[in-house]
VEXGUZA-594300 format. One record per residue (C-alpha): residue number from 0; residue in three letters; x, y, z. Coordinates in steps of 0.02 Angstrom, whole numbers, m for minus. Layout:
N
(NUM, "Ala", (X, Y, Z))
...
//
This chain:
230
(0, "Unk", (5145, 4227, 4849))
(1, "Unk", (5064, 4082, 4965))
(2, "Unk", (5205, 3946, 4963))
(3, "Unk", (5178, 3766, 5025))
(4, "Unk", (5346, 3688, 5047))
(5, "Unk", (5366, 3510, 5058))
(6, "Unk", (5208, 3493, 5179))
(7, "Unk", (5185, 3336, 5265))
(8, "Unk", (5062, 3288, 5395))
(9, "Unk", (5028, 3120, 5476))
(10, "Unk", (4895, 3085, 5616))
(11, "Unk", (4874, 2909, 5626))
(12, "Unk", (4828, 2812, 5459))
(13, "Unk", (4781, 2988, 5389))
(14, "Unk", (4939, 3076, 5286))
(15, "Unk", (4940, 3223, 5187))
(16, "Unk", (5079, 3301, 5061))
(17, "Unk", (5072, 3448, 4984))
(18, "Unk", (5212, 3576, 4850))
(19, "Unk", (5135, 3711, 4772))
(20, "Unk", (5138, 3908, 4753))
(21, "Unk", (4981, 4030, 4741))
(22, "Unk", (4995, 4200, 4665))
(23, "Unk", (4938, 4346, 4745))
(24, "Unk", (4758, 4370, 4722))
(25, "Unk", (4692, 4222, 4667))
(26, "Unk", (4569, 4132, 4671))
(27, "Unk", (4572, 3940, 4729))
(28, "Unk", (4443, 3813, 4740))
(29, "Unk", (4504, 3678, 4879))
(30, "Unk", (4407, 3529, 4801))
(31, "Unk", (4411, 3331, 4832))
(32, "Unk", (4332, 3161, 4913))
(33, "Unk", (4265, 3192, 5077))
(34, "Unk", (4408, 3155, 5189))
(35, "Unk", (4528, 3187, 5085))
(36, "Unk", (4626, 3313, 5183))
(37, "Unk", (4541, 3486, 5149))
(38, "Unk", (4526, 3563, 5278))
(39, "Unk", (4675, 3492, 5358))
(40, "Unk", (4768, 3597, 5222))
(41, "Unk", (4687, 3749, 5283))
(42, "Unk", (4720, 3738, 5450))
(43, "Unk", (4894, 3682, 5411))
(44, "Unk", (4920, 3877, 5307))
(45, "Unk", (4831, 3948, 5453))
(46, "Unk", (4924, 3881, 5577))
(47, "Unk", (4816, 3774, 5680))
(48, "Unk", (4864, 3612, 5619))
(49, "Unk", (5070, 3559, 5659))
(50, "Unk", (5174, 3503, 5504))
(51, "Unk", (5283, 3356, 5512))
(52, "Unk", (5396, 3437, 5388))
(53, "Unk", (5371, 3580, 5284))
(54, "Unk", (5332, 3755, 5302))
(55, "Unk", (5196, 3883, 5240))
(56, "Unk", (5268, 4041, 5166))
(57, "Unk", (5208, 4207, 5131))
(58, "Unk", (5337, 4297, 5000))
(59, "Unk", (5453, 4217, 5030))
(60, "Unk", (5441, 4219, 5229))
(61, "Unk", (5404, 4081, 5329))
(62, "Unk", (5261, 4098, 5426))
(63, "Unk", (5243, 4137, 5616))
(64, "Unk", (5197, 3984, 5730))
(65, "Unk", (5053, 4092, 5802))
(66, "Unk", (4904, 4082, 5683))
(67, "Unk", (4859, 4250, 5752))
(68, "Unk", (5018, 4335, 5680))
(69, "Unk", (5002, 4258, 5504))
(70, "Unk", (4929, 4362, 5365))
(71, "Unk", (4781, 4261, 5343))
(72, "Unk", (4587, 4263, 5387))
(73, "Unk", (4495, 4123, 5423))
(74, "Unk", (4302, 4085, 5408))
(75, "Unk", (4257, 3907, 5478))
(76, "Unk", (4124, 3772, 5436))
(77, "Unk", (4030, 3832, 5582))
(78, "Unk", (4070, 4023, 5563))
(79, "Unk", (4152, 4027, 5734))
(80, "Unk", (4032, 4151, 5819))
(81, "Unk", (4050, 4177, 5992))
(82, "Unk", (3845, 4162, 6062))
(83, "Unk", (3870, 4259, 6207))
(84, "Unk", (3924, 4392, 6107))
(85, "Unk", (3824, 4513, 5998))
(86, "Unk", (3856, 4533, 5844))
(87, "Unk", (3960, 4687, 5843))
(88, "Unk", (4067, 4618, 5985))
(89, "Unk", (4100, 4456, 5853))
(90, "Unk", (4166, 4584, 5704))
(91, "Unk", (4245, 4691, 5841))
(92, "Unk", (4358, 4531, 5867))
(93, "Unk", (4436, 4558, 5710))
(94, "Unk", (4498, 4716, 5766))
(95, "Unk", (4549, 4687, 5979))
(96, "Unk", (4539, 4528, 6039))
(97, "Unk", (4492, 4610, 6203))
(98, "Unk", (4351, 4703, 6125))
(99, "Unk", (4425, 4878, 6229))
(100, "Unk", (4374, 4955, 6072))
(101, "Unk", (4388, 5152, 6036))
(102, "Unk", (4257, 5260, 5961))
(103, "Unk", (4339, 5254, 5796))
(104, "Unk", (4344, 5042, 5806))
(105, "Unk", (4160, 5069, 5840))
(106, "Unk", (4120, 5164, 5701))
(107, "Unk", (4214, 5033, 5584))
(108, "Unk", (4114, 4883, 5653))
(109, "Unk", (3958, 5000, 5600))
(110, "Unk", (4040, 5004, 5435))
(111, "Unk", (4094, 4828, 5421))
(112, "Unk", (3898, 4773, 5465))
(113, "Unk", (3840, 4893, 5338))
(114, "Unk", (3930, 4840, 5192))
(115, "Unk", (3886, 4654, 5215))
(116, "Unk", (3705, 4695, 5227))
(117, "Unk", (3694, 4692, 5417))
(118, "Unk", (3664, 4884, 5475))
(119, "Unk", (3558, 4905, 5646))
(120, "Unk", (3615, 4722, 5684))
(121, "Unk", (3749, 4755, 5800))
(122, "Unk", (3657, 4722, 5965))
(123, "Unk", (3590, 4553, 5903))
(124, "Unk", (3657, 4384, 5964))
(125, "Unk", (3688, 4253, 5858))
(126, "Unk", (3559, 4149, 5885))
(127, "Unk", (3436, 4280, 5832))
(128, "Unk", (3501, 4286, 5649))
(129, "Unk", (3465, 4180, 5507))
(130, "Unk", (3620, 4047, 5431))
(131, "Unk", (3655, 4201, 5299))
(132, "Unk", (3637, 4325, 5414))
(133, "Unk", (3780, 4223, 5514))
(134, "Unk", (3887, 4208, 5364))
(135, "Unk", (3887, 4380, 5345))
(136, "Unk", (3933, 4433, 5529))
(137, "Unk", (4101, 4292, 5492))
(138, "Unk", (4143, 4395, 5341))
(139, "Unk", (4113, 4579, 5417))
(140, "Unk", (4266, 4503, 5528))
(141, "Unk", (4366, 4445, 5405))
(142, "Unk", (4337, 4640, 5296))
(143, "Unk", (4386, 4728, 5461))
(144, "Unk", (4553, 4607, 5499))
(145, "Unk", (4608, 4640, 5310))
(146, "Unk", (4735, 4516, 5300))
(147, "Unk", (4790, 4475, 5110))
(148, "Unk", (4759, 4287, 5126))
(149, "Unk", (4568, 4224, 5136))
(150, "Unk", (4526, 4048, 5197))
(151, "Unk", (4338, 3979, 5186))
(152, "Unk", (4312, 3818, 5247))
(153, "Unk", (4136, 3801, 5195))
(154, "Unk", (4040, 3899, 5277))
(155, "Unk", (3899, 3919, 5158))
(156, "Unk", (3893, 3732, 5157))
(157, "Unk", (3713, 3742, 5267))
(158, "Unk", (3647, 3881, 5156))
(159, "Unk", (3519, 3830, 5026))
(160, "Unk", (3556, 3871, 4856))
(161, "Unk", (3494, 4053, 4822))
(162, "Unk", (3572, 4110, 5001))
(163, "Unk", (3729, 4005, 4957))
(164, "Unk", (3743, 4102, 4782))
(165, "Unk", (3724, 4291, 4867))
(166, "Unk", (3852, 4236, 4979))
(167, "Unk", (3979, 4184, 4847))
(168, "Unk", (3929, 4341, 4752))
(169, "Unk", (3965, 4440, 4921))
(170, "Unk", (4140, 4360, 4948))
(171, "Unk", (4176, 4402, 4751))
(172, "Unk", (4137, 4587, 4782))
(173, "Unk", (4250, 4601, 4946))
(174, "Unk", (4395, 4503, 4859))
(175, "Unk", (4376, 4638, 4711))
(176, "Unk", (4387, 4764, 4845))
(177, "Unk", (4526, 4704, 4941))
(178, "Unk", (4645, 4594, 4833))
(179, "Unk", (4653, 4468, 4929))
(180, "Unk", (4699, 4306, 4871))
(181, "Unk", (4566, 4173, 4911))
(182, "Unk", (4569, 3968, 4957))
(183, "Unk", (4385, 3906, 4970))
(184, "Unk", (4373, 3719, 5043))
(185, "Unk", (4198, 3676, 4956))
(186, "Unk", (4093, 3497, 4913))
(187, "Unk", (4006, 3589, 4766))
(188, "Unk", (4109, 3592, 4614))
(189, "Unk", (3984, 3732, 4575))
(190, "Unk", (4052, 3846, 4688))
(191, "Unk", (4246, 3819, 4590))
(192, "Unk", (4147, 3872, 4424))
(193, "Unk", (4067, 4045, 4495))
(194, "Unk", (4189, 4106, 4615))
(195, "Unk", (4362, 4028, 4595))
(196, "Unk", (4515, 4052, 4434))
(197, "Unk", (4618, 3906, 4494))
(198, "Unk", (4578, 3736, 4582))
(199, "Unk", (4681, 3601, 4694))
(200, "Unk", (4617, 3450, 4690))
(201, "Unk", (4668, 3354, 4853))
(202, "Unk", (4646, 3170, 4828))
(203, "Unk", (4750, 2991, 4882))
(204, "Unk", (4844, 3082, 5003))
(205, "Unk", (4908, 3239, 4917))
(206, "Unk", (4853, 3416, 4864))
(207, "Unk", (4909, 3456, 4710))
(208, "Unk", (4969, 3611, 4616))
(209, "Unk", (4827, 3736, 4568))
(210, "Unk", (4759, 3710, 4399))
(211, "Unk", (4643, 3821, 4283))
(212, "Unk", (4465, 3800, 4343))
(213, "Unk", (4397, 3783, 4161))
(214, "Unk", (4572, 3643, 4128))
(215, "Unk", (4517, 3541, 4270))
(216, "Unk", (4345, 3520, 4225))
(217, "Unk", (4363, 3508, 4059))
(218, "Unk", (4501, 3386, 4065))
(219, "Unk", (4512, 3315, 4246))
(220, "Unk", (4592, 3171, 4307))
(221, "Unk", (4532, 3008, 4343))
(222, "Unk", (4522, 3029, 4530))
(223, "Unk", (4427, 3227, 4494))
(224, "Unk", (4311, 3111, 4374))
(225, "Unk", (4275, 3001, 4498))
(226, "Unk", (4245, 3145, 4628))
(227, "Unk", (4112, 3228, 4493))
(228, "Unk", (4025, 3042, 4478))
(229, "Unk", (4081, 3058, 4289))
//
């Protein structure tokens, strides 16, 4: 269970509350205006953005101030490759930050690039691969950290719509392979409808408690209306 507690944040004019529980293995659509406080949310569970009160748990457990000791995976808007890196030495990050990796670490960033589609890819750098081809590399990290908490922060926002939908498809069949439970920060309703059980809708300063995908849009609230253009 992914526990928000009483979260507050303030920078400036900008505040942002939040109370609310997700069950293991869900599936969350993080949906709202444009500046409404999305992301900040996910970098508040990951542990990049200080609370003002409040704390993040994980059953039960309040979380570690070091993001990198919290049970959670993160894939940014920008996928957060390194370009001096090739691609292997990007997934091998998930596994040794130093990258002194053994022959068997090896051998599961092979893997890794495989199953997202990426075999005989390793020696590339990033700027030889296509936007979906650098999606993929961001989640062959996130299958070889296997932490049980997923955080997207759009980063199939630059993909057109065909690329976009293999990638959602992708991050479906990993989640059904690992269990892990899922927040997706996304400006396509869309993606909420194909990928995602449960929605919170963060709006006028507050993220709300997940609702049923198919409950919020068939019956959203003023504010989601007015975020749809209904």
């Amino acid at each position: 269970m992914l526990t928000v507690d009483q979260l507050r944040i303030e920078m400036g004019d900008f505040s942002l509350t939040g109370d609310l529980k997700i069950a293991p293995g869900a599936r969350v659509a993080v949906l709202g205006p444009s500046g409404a406080g999305k992301s900040t949310l996910l970098a508040a569970i990951a542990g990049f953005q200080p609370l003002n009160a409040g704390r993040i748990l994980w059953n039960d457990t309040a979380m570690p101030n070091d993001p990198a000791a919290r049970p959670i995976s993160m894939v940014f808007q920008d996928n957060n490759l390194f370009p001096h890196l090739t691609v292997a030495q990007n997934v091998g990050l998930g596994l040794r930050p130093n990258l002194r990796l053994s022959t068997d670490d090896h051998a599961y960033v092979a893997q890794a690039l495989t199953r997202v589609g990426l075999e005989g890819m390793g020696d590339r750098k990033p700027a030889q691969l296509s936007g979906g081809q650098i999606a993929r590399v961001a989640l062959a990290r996130v299958l070889l950290r296997d932490r049980p908490v997923l955080l997207l922060d759009e980063p199939f926002g630059a993909l057109g719509p065909a690329l976009k939908s293999e990638m959602l498809e992708l991050v479906r069949t990993l989640l059904d392979e690992t269990g892990a439970t899922l927040l997706m920060v996304s400006h396509d309703p869309q993606d909420a409808r194909v990928l995602c059980d449960q929605v919170v809708l963060v709006a006028d300063g507050q993220a709300l408690a997940p609702v049923a995908t198919e409950e919020m849009f068939a019956n959203p609230p003023e504010v989601m209306r007015e975020y749809l253009g209904g």
